[in-house]
C-alpha positions as CSV (number, residue, x, y, z in Angstrom):
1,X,18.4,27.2,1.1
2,X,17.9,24.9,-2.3
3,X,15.0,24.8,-4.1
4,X,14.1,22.8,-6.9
5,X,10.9,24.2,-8.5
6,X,8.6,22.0,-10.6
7,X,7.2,25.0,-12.9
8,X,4.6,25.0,-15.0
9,X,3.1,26.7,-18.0
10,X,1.2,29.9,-16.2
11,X,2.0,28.5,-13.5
12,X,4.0,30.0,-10.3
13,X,5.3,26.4,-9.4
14,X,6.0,25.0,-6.3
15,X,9.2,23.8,-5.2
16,X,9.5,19.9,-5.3
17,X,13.2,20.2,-3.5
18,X,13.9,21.7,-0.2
19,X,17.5,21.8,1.3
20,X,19.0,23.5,4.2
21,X,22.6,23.7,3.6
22,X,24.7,25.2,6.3
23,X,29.0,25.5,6.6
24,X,29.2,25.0,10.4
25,X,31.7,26.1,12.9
26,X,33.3,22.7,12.9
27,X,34.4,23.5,9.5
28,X,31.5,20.5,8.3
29,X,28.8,20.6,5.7
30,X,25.3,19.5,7.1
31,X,22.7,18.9,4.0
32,X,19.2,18.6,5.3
33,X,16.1,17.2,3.4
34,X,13.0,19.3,4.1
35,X,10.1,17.1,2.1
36,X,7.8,18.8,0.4
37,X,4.7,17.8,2.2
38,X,5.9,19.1,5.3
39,X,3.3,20.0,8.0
40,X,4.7,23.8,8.8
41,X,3.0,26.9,10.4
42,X,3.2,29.4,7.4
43,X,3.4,33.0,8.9
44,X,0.1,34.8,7.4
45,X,-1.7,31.4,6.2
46,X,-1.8,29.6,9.1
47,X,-0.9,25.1,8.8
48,X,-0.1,24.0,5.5
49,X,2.4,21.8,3.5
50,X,6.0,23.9,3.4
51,X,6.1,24.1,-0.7
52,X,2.7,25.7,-0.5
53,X,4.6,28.9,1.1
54,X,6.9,29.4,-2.1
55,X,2.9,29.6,-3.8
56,X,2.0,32.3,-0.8
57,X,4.9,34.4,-1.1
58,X,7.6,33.3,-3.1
59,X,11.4,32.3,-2.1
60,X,11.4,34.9,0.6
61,X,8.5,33.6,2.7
62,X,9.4,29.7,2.5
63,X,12.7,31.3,3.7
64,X,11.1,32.8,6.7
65,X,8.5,29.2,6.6
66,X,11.7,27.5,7.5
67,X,13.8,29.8,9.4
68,X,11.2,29.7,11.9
69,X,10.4,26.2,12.1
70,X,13.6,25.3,12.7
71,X,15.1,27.8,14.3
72,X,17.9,29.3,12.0
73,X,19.2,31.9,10.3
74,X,19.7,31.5,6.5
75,X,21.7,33.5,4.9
76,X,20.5,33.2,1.0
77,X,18.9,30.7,-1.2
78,X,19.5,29.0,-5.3
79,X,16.4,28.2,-6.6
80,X,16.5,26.3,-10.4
81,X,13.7,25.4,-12.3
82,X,14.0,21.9,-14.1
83,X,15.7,23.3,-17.2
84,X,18.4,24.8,-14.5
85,X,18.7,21.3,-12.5
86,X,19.7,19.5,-15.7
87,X,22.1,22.1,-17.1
88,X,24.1,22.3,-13.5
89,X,24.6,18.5,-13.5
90,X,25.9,18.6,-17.2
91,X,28.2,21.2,-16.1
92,X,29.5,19.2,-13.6
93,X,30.3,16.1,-16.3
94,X,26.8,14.2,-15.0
95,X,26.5,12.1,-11.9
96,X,27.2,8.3,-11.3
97,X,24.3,6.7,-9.2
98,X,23.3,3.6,-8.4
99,X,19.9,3.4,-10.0
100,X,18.2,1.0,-7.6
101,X,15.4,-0.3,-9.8
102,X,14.0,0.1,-13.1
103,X,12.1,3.4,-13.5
104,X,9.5,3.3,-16.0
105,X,7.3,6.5,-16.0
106,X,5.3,8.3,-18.6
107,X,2.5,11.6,-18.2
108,X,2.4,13.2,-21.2
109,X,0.2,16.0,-19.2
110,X,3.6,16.7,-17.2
111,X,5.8,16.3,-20.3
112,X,7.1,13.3,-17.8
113,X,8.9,10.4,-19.5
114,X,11.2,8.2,-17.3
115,X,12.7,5.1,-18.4
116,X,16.3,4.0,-16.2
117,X,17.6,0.8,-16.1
118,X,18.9,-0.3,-12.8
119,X,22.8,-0.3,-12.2
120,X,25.5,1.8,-11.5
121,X,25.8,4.7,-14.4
122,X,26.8,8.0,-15.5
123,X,23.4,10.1,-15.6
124,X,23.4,13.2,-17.8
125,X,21.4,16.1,-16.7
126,X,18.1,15.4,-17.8
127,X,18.6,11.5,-16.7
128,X,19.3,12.9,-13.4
129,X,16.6,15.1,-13.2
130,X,14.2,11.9,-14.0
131,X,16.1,10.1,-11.1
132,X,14.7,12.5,-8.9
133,X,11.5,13.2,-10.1
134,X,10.4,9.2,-10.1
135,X,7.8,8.7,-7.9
136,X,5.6,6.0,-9.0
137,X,6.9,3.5,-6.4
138,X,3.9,4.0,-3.6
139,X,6.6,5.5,-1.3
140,X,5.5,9.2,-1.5
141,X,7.6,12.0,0.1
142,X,10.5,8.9,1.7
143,X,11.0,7.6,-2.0
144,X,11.5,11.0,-3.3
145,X,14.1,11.8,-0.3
146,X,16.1,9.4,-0.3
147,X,16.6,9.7,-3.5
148,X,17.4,13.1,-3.2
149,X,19.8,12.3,-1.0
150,X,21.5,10.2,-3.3
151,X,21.7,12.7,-5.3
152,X,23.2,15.1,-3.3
153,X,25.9,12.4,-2.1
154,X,26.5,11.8,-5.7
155,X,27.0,15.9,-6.3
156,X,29.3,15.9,-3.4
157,X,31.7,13.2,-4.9
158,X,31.7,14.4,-8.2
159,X,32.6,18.5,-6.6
160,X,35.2,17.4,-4.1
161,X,36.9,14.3,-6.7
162,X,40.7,16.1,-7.2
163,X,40.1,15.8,-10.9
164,X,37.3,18.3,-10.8
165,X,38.3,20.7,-8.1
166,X,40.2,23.2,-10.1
167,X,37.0,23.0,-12.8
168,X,34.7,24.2,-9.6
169,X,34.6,28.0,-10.2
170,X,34.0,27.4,-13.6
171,X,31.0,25.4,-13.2
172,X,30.0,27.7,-10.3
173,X,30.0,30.4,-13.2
174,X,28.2,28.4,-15.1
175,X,25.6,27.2,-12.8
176,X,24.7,30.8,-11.8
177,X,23.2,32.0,-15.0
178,X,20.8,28.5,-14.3
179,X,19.7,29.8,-11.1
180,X,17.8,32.6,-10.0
181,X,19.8,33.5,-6.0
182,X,19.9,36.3,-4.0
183,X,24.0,35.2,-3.5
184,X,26.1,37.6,-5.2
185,X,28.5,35.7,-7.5
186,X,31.4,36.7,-5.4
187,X,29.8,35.1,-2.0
188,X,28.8,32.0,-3.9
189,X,32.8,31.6,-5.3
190,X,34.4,31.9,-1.7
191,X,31.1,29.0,-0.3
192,X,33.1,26.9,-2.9
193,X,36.2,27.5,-2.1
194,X,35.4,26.3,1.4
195,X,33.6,23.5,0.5
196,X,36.4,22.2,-2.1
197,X,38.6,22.0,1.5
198,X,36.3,19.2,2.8
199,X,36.3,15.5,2.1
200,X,33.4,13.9,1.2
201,X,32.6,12.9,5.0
202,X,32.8,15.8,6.2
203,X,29.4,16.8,4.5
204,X,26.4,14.7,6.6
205,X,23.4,14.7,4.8
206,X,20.0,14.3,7.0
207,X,16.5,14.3,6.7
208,X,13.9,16.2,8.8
209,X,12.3,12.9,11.0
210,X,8.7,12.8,10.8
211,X,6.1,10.3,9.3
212,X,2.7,10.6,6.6
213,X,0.0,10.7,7.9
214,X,-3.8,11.7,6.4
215,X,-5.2,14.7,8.5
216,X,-8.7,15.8,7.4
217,X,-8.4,13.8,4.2
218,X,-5.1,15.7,2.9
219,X,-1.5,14.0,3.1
220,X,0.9,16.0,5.4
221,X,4.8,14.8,6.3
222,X,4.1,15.4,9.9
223,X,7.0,16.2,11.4
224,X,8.7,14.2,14.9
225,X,11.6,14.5,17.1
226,X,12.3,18.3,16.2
227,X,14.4,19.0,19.5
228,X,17.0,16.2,19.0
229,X,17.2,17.3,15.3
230,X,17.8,20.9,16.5
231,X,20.5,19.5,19.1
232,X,22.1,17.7,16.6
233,X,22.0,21.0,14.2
234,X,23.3,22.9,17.5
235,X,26.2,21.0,17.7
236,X,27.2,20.8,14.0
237,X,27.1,24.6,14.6
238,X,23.7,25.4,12.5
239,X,21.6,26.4,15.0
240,X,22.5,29.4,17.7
């Protein structure tokens, strides 16, 4: 499991990014988006939005949060804070994305300040970071995702592209002093050597179905279609 976690000055933070990564049997890499605002059953605090659970109890419970929900076993989980984020993606040379619109944000109570032109570029790490975190386009937790997942498509190229394959375990190295996993290094260098054997589609990304919706004046992702998301995991070889 991913998380990205928006932290905070005395503050525990709450994770902004949730990903379920899984290597299935069919040799495959299946990327899902969890939003945030998830409607989830959180074991010991009852229904509540899934980043609330990292609040509650830290990596380990929003592991068990989503192991149940779903259905799965995970194995370990990366968690990087926004410093981390931006220092992975400069390790990896930046990004190209296809900024789809200018993004003009600025909160000097977050220590927020967004300003991308649209257009194909080369995003360093902190541009990057800014493409993820934009949210000021009345789309909520959707905007977010699929932006996310245009970020993770963009990771994927720039891993897998033959120039940067032998650099991999270097910026594995590099990336694990940014992260805080319960992954020994060891485990984490033989996950990349078997994901520098796959192509780029060979990784599917996907995002948990569901909808917003208000419920009791609070804004949930409510969640839809779980059984033909779990088939779909069962026969990527995710779920048992």
């Amino acid at each position: 499991m991913l998380m990205g976690i928006d932290q905070r000055l005395g503050d525990k933070g709450r994770p902004d990014t949730i990903m379920l990564v899984s290597l299935g049997r069919d040799g495959k890499a299946v990327v899902l988006s969890i939003p945030r605002d998830t409607l989830v059953e959180i074991p010991g605090h009852g229904d509540d939005k899934v980043n609330h659970s990292y609040t509650y109890g830290g990596a380990s419970l929003t592991m068990e949060t989503v192991s149940r929900f779903l259905g799965v076993r995970i194995d370990g989980y990366a968690l990087a804070d926004l410093d981390g984020f931006a220092q992975i993606v400069d390790a990896l040379g930046g990004l190209t994305i296809d900024v789809e619109k200018r993004m003009y944000y600025d909160d000097s109570t977050q220590n927020l300040h967004i300003d991308l032109q649209p257009g194909v570029q080369k995003l360093d790490g902190q541009q990057a970071l800014n493409y993820v975190r934009f949210r000021d386009d009345g789309l909520g937790d959707i905007g977010r995702v699929a932006r996310e997942q245009k970020f993770v498509a963009a990771v994927v190229r720039e891993c897998l592209a033959p120039a940067n394959l032998l650099r991999l375990p270097g910026v594995i190295r590099q990336a694990y002093q940014s992260v805080e996993t319960d992954l020994p290094l060891t485990q984490a260098l033989g996950l990349v050597q078997a994901v520098a054997k796959l192509s780029p589609d060979e990784v599917e990304l996907k995002v948990l179905p569901g909808k917003g919706e208000y419920l009791n004046g609070v804004s949930y992702y409510v969640p839809d279609d779980l059984d033909a998301l779990k088939a779909d995991l069962r026969v990527a070889g995710v779920v048992d």
